[in-house]
C-alpha positions as CSV (number, residue, x, y, z in Angstrom):
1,X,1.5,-31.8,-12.5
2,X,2.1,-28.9,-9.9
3,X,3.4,-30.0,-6.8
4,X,1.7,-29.0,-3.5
5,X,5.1,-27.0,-2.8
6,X,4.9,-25.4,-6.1
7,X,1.5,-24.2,-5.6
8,X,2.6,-23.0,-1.8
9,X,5.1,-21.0,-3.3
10,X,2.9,-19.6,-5.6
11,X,0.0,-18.7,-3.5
12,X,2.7,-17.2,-1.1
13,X,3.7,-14.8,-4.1
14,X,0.2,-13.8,-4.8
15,X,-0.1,-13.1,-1.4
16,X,3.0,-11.0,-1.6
17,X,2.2,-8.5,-4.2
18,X,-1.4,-7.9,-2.6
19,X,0.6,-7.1,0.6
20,X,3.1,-4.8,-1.4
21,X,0.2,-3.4,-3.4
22,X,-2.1,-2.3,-0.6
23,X,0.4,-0.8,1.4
24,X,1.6,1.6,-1.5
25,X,-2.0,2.4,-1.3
26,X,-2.2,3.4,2.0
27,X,1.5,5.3,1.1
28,X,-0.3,7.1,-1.5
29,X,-3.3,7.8,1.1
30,X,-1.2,8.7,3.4
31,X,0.7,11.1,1.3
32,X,-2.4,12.8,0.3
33,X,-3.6,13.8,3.7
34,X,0.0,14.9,4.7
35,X,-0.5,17.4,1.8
36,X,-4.0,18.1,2.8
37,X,-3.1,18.7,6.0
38,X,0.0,21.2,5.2
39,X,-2.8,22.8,3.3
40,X,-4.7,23.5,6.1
41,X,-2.2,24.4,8.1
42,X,-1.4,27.4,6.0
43,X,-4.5,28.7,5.6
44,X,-5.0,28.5,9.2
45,X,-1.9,30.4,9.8
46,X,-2.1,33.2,7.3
C-alpha cells in the first residue's frame, strides 16, 4: 500500500514537470516574439 508520504512526493513531482513544462512554453513563446519583434524592427528601419 502507498503511503500518504509516498503519494505527497509523487503528486509534488507531477506538479513539478507541469511547472517545468509550461514555463519552457512560455520560453519558447517568448522566443518567438523576440524574433518577431527583431523582424519588425528591420523592416521598420530599412
Amino acid at each position: 500500500m502507498i503511503s500518504e508520504k509516498e503519494n505527497r512526493i509523487r503528486e509534488l513531482e507531477q506538479a513539478l514537470r507541469e511547472s517545468i513544462r509550461l514555463t519552457a512554453e512560455r520560453e519558447v513563446y517568448a522566443s518567438g516574439r523576440e524574433e518577431a519583434s527583431r523582424q519588425i524592427e528591420q523592416q521598420v528601419c530599412l
